[in-house]
C-alpha positions in Angstrom: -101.9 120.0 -38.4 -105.5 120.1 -37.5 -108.3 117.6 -36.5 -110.1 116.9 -39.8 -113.7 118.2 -39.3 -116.7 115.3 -40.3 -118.9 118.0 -42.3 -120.5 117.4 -45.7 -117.9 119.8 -47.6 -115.3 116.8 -46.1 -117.3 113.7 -47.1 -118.0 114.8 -50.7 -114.1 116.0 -51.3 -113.3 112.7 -49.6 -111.7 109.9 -52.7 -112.8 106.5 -50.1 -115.2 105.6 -52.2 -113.0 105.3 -55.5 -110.3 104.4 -53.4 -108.4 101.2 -54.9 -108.6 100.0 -51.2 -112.1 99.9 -50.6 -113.3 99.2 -54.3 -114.1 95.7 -54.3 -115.1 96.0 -50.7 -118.4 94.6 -50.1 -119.1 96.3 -46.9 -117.7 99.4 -48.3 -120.3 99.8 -50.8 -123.1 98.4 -48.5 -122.3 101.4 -46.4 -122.1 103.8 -49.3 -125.6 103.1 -50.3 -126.7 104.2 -46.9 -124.8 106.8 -47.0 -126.1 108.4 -49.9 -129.3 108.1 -48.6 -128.6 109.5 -45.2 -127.0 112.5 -46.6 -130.2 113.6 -48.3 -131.1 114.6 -44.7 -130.8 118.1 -43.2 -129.1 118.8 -40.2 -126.1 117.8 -37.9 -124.2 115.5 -39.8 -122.6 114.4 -36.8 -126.8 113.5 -35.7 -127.5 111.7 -38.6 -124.1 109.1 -39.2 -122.6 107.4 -36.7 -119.0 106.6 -37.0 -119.2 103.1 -37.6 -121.6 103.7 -40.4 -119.4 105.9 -42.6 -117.0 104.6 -45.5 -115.3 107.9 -45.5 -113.2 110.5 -44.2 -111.5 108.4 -41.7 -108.7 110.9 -41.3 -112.0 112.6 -39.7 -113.7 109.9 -37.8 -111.5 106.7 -36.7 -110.7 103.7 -38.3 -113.0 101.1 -40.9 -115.4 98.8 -39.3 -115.2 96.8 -42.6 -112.7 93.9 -42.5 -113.1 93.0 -46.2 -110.5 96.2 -47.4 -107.6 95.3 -49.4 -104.3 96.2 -48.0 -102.8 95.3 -51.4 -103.8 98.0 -53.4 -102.3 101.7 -52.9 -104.4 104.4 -51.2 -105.6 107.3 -52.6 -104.4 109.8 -49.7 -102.3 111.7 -50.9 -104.1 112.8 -53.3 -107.3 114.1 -51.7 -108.7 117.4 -51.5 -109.2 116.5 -47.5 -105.4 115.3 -47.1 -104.0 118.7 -48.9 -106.6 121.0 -47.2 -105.2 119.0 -43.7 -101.7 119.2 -43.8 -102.3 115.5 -43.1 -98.6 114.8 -44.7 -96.9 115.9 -41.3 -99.5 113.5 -39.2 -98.9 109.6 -38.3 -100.6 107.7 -40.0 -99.7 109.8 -42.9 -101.7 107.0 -45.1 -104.4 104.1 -45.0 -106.6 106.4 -42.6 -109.1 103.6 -43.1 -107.0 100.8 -41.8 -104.6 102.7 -39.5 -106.9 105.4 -37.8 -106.6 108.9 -37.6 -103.3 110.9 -37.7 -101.9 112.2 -34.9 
């Protein structure tokens, strides 16, 4: 298993944002706005978001900065594009990138 790159191809295979965990997330969606914007820009996409701004790909990137996530509601994880592509089922966390951080 690989580090999961933070590229574009990543963030647009990436299921957070209709993720059952983040849905009714406030701060999620805030975030996603400025996402949306910010990926309008050319360039480095490392450049343009900075960690803590991203509502994605946290098998990529670390764990969410929004406290507001509903550790209720199943993930969608396992199955993502990103996951699959990853090998991410032989990682730890193997789940919940958003609340548990990246696998290892």
């Amino acid at each position: 298993m690989g580090k999961v790159e933070l590229n574009r191809d990543n963030i647009n295979k990436c299921l957070c944002k209709i993720c059952p965990v983040q849905t009714d997330s406030k701060c999620s969606k805030d975030k996603l706005d400025i996402i949306n914007e910010k990926l309008k820009e050319e360039g480095d996409i490392k450049k343009i978001i900075k960690p803590e701004e991203l509502p994605l790909v946290y098998c990529s990137n670390g764990k969410a900065t929004c406290k507001d996530l509903s550790e209720r509601e199943l993930c969608k994880c396992t199955q993502c594009v990103v996951w699959l592509d990853n090998n991410l089922a032989n990682g730890e966390p193997i789940e919940y990138f958003c609340i548990d951080g990246v696998p290892k």
